[in-house]
N, C-alpha and C positions, 0 to 999 in steps of 0.2 A: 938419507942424505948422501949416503956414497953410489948411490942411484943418481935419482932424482935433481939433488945441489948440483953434481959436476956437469951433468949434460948442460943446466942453467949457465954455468963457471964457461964451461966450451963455449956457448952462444956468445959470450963477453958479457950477459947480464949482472949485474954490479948485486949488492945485498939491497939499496933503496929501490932498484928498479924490480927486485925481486918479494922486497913488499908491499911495494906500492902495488902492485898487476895482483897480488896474493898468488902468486904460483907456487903449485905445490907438485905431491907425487903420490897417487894410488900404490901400494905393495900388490906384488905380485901374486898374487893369493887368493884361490878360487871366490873367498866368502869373507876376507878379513874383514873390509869396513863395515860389512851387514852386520856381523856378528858385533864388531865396535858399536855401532849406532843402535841394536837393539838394547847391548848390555844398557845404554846412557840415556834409555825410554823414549826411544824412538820407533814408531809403529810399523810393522810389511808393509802395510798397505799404503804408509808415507812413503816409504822407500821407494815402493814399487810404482807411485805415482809421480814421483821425481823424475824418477828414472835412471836413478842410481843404483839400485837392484831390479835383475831382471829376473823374471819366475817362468820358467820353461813347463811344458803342457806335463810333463812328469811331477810338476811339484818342486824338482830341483831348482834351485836359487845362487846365483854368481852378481860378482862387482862388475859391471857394466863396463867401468875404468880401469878394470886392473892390470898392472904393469905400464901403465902409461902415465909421463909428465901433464898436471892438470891445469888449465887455463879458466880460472872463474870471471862468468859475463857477470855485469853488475849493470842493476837498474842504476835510475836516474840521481839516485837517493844511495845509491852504495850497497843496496842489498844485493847479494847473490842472487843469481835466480836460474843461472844454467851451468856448464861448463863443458868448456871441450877439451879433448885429451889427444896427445899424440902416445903413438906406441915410439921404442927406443930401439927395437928389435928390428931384425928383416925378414919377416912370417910373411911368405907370399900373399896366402890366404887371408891376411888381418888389411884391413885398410890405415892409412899411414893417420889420420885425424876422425876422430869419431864426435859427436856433441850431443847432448841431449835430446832428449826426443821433446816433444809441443806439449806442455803441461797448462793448468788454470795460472800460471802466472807466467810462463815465458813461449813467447809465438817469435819463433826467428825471422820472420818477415820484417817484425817492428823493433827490432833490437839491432844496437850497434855496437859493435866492441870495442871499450874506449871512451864512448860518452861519458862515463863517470869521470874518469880521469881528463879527459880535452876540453867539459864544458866551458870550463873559465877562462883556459888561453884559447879558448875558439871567440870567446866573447871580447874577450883582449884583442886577439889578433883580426878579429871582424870576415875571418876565414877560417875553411878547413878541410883540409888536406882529408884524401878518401883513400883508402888502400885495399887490398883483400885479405889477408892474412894476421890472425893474432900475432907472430913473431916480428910481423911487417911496422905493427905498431908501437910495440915495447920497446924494439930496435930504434926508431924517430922518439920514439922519449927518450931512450938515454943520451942522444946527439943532440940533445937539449929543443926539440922540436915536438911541442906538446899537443896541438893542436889537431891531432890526426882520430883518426874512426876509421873503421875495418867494416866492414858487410860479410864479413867471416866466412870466406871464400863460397857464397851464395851469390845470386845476381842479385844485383840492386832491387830494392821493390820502390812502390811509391808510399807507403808507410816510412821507410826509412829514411826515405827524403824527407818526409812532411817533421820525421823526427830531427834530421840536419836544419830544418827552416826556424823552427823554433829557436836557435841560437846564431844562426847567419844565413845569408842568401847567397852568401858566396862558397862555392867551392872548387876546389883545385882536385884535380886525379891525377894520382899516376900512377903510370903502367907502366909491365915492362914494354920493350922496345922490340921483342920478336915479334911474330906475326899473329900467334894468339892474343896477345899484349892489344896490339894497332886493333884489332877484331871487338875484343872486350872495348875500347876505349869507344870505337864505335856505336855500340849498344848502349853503355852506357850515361854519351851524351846527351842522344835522346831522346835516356826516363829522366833525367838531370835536368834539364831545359822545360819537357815537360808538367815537370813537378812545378815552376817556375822559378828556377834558380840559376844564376850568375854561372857559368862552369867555363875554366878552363883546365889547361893540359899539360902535365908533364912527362913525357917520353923518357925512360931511364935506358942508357947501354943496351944494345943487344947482351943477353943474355946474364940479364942483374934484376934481383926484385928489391923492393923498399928496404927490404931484411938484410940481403949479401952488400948493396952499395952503401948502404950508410954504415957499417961497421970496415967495408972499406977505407968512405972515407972521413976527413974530421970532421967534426960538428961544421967550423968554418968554412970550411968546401963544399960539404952538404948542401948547406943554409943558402951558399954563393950559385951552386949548380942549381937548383931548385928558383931560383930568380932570374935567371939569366934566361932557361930554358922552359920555361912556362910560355905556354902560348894561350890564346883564347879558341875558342873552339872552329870560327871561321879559316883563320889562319891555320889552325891545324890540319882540318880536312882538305883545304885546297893544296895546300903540300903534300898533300896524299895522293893526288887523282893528278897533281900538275907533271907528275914526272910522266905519267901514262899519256897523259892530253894533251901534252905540250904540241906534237905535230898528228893528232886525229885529232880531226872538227867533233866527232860522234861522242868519242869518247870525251870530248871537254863542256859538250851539252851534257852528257850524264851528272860529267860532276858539278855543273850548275845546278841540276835540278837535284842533288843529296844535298847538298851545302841550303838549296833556297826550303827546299822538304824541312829539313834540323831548324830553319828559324820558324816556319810552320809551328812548330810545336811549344814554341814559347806565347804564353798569354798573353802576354803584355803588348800592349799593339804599338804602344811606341818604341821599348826594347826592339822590337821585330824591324822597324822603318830605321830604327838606329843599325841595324846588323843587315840592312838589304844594302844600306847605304854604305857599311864597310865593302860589302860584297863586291857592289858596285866597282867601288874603286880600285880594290883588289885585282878583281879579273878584269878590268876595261871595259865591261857591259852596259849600256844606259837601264836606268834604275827604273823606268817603264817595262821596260821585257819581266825584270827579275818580280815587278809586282804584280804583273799579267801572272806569270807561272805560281807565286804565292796565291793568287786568288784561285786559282784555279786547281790548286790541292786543299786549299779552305772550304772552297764548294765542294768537293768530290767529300771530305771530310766532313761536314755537315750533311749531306744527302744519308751517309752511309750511318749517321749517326739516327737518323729519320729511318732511312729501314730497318735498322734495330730496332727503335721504341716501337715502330708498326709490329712487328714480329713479333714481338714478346707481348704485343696489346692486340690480339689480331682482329681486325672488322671491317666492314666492308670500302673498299677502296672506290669505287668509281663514285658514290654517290658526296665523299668525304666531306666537302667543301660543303654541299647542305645537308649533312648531317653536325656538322660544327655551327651553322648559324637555327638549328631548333633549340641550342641550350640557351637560358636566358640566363646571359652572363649583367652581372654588372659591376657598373660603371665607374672604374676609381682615376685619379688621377696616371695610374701606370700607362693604365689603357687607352689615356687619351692622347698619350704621347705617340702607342704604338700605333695609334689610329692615324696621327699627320705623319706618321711614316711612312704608313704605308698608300698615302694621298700624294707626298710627295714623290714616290716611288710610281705611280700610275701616271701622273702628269707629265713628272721631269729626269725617268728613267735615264736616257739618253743626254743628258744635260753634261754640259762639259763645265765640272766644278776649276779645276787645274789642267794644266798639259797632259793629257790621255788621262785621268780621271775622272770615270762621270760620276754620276749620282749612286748607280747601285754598286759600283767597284766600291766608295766610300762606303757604305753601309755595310756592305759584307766585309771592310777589312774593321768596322769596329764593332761590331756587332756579334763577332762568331762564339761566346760563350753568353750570350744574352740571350736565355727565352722567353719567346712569347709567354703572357701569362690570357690572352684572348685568342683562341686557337681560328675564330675566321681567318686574322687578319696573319696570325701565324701561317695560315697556307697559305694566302695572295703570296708572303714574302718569300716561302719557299717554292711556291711558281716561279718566281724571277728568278731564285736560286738554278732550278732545276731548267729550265731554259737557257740560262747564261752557259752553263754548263755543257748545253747542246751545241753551245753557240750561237743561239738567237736571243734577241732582247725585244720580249714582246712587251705592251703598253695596256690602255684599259682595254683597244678593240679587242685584246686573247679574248679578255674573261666575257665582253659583251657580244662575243660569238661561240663561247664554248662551256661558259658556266652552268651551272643549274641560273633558275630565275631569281632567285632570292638573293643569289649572290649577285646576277646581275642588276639588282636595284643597290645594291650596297656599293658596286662601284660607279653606278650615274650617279649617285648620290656626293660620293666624293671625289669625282672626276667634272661637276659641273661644277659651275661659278656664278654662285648667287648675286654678286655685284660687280658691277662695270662702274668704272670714273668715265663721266663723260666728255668727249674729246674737244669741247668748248670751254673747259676748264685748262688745258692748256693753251688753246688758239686765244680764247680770249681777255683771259686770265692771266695764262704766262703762269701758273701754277701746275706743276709736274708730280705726279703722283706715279713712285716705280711701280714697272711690273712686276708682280712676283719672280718672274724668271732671270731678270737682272740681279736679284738681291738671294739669287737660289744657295750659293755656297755659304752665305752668312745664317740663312733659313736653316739649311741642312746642320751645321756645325751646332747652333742650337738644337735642333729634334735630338741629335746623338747625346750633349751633354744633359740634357732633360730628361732623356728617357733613362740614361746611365744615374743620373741623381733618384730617381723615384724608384730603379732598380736596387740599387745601394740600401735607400731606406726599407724597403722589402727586406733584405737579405738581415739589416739589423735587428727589425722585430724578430724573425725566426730564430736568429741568432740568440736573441736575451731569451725566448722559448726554450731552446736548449740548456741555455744556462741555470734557466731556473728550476730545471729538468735534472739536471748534472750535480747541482749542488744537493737536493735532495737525495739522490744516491751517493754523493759524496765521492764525487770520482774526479781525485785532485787532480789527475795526468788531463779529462778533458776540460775540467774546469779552467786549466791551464792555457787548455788550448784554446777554446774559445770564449777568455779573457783575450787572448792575444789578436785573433782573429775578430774582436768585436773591434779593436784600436786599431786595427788597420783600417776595417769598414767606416770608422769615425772617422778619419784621417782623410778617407775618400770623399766622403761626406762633405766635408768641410772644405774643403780641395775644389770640389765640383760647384760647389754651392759660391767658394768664391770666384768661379772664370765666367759663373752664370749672374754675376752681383747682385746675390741674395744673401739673406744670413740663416743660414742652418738656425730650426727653431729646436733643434735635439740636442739635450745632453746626456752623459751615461755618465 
C-alpha cells in the first residue's frame, strides 16, 4: 500500500475509482506471486500460460509484473482476462508499460480497456469516447465521463471496432493536439469509417493527453470543452490541409482527394453522398468533380481487390470469360437480377441517369461491396470497371469484337430486342408505349433495390447457418454477434422490400 496506494493517491485516483478499475500492485520480489498462487493450488503450467510467470531456458522462474502498479483488462462479463502494469521506477533498460502476452482467452487485437466498465453509459449516451491509455480512461471516469475505451496504446484494429459497433455506431476520438496526436487521428479515421462507424474528433492542447487535461480540469469544463470542440471528421481534415492550401491550387487538390479517399471508405453509399455533399459545400467544389474522383478510387479499389482474389486463386487469365461460361451455374432469383444488370449496362452504359451521372457511374457507386454470385456476368461488369478506369466506356461492340464466342452469343442475346411496338399504334391510335431508354433511371433504380433485396436475403440464410453453427458450440460472444447482425439484415430486408412495394415473406 505504501507503494502501490500512493502512486494511485498522486494520480488523484479516489478509493471508488480505485475499485472500480481493480487496480492493484505486484511486490517487488523475484518470485512472490508464483510462490503465492502455487501455495493456493495453482498450477506452473497455469501460470506460465497466463503469463504471469515466466520460465527462462535455465528453469529459473520470476513475476512477469513485479515492482510494477497493475491494471486488470476485463471481458465483457467482468472477468479478468489480462493485465497490464507500469513500472514506478526509472530503470532505463525496463520499459515504462508491460501487458500480457496472447493467451487462449485474451487476443489484444479484440479487447478494449474499459468495455466492462463504459458499456452501459456508451448505451446511455448512444456514444463513445476512444482513447489510448489505461490512466487516459480511469482519469474520464472519475470527471464523471464514463462512456470512454482505450485500445491500450496498440493501433486500432477492425476487431475492436466491430467490438465498439455492438454498443454504438458512434464515436468520438481524441488525441493529443501535437503532431504525433494530428498523425495517429489520421490513421485512425480511416479503420473508424471503415469499420462503418459515425467518427468524429476532438483535438486536446498541445501538449495534454486525456489523463493530464482532465485532472486539470473540472468535470464541468471537461464535459463543456469536449462539446464545443468536437468536430466530425470532414471538418477536421479540411482544417488541416486549408492552412497549407489556402494559396497552392496543387496542394488543395491533394487535400480534396484525402478528404474524398476517407469517405471512400465508408460503406454506406448514402452516408458517403451525405459527406461528398458536406465536402461540396465546405470547399466550394461542384459535387460532380468530388463524385468523378470517389468513383474513380472505388474502381481502382475494386480492381485491386480482383487482383488479390486472382492471385491467391491463380489460373489462367486470357481465356477467363470462357472459362466462367463452361460451369453450369444455376439459376436463382439473385442471378436474374444480376443478369438485367448487366443488359442494362450493355445497352445503356452511357445513358445520362441525372446531371453527369450515367448508368455505370450509378451502378458502381452502389454496388461496390455487392458480389457477383454468377461469375460471367461478374466479368462483363468488371470489363466496364476496368475500362472506365482507363477511361473508356466500351458497350456490347468491346465484347462482340474481342470476346471468346460463347461470350459473344451471351451478349447478342441480351443486347437484341425481341419486340418492337409498332409505330401505327401510335400514328393511328394515339397510344404511346415508352422506350425503354426514356424510363431508364426509374429501370435502373429498381435493378439496384432488387438485386440489393435478393442479396440481403442470401446473406440472412448464411447468417441463420452460422447461428445454428455457434449455438452448438456455444459461443455466446458470436452468438451475440450474429443475433445482432441477423436484425440489422431483417431491418434491410424489410426496408428494401418496402421502397420496392412488396411485403417481405420472412420472419426470424
Amino acid at each position: 500500500k505504501s507503494i502501490g496506494l500512493s502512486y494511485f493517491r498522486e494520480r488523484g485516483f479516489n478509493d471508488r475509482t480505485i475499485e472500480k478499475f481493480e487496480l492493484g500492485y505486484s511486490l517487488n520480489q523475484w518470485d512472490d506471486l508464483t510462490k503465492t498462487a502455487l501455495s493456493k493450488g495453482y498450477s506452473e503450467g497455469m501460470l506460465d500460460k497466463s503469463g504471469l510467470m515466466v520460465k527462462k531456458e535455465d528453469g529459473k522462474k520470476y513475476d512477469r509484473f513485479r515492482g510494477r502498479v497493475i491494471f486488470p483488462v476485463h471481458n465483457l462479463s467482468g472477468k479478468v482476462i489480462a493485465f497490464g502494469a507500469r513500472i514506478l521506477t526509472k530503470e532505463k533498460d525496463q520499459p515504462k508499460y508491460i501487458n500480457s502476452p496472447e493467451t487462449d482467452i485474451y487476443h489484444k487485437s479484440q479487447a478494449l480497456y474499459g468495455m466492462f466498465q463504459a458499456k452501459n453509459a456508451i448505451r446511455r449516451e448512444a456514444f463513445c469516447y476512444l482513447v489510448e491509455g489505461y490512466t487516459d480512461v480511469i482519469s474520464l471516469h472519475q470527471a464523471d465521463i464514463e462512456n470512454v475505451v482505450a485500445s491500450s496504446g496498440t493501433a486500432l484494429t477492425e476487431d475492436q471496432i466491430k467490438l465498439m459497433r455492438r454498443f454504438t455506431e458512434n464515436v468520438t476520438v481524441l488525441y493529443d493536439g501535437d503532431a504525433a496526436g494530428i498523425k495517429a487521428a489520421l490513421r485512425g479515421i480511416d479503420l473508424v469509417l471503415k469499420g462503418g462507424l459515425n467518427v468524429r474528433i476532438v483535438l486536446l492542447p498541445d501538449g495534454e493527453d486525456p489523463d493530464s487535461f482532465s485532472r486539470k480540469m473540472g468535470s464541468t469544463e471537461l464535459k463543456k470543452y469536449l462539446i464545443d470542440h468536437t468536430q466530425d471528421f470532414i471538418s477536421f481534415k479540411i482544417g488541416l490541409y486549408s492552412k497549407d492550401a489556402a494559396r497552392d491550387p496543387i496542394r488543395k487538390a491533394e487535400a480534396i482527394r484525402e478528404v474524398v479517399t476517407s469517405i471512400s471508405l465508408i460503406p454506406d453509399p448514402i452516408k458517403r453522398t451525405v459527406y461528398l455533399q458536406e465536402t461540396s459545400n465546405l470547399l466550394k467544389i461542384q459535387e460532380t468533380v468530388l463524385f468523378t474522383e470517389l468513383n474513380k478510387i472505388l474502381i481502382t479499389y475494386r480492381q485491386k481487390k480482383e487482383e488479390d482474389r486472382r492471385r491467391e486463386e491463380p489460373r489462367e487469365i486470357a481465356p477467363d470469360i470462357e472459362a466462367a461460361t463452361q460451369k453450369s451455374e444455376a439459376v436463382n432469383p439473385e442471378e436474374l437480377q444480376e443478369r438485367e444488370m448487366v443488359r442494362l449496362l450493355l445497352n445503356y452504359a452511357d445513358s445520362e441517369l441525372e446531371e453527369d451521372i450515367d448508368l455505370l457511374t450509378f451502378f458502381i457507386s452502389e454496388f461496390e461491396d455487392i458480389e457477383f454470385i454468377n461469375e460471367s456476368y461478374a466479368l462483363i461488369y468488371n470489363a466496364f470497371l476496368r475500362c472506365r478506369n482507363e477511361g473508356k466506356l466500351i458497350d456490347s461492340g468491346y465484347f462482340l469484337d474481342n470476346a471468346p464466342e460463347k461470350i459473344k452469343a451471351l451478349v447478342a442475346d441480351l443486347t437484341l430486342r425481341k419486340y418492337y411496338a409498332s409505330p401505327h399504334w401510335g400514328t393511328k391510335y394515339h397510344i404511346h408505349f415508352s422506350d425503354e431508354k426514356e424510363i431508364i433511371q426509374e429501370h435502373a433504380h429498381q435493378n439496384v433495390l432488387r438485386k440489393k433485396y435478393r442479396y440481403i436475403q442470401r446473406l440472412i440464410e448464411e447468417n441463420k447457418e452460422k447461428l445454428k453453427d455457434a449455438e452448438k458450440r456455444i459461443s455466446e460472444k458470436e452468438i451475440d454477434d450474429l443475433l445482432e447482425m441477423q436484425m440489422k439484415l431483417k431491418n434491410a430486408d424489410v426496408e428494401i422490400a418496402r421502397e420496392l412495394g412488396i411485403v417481405s415473406g420472412r420472419y426470424y
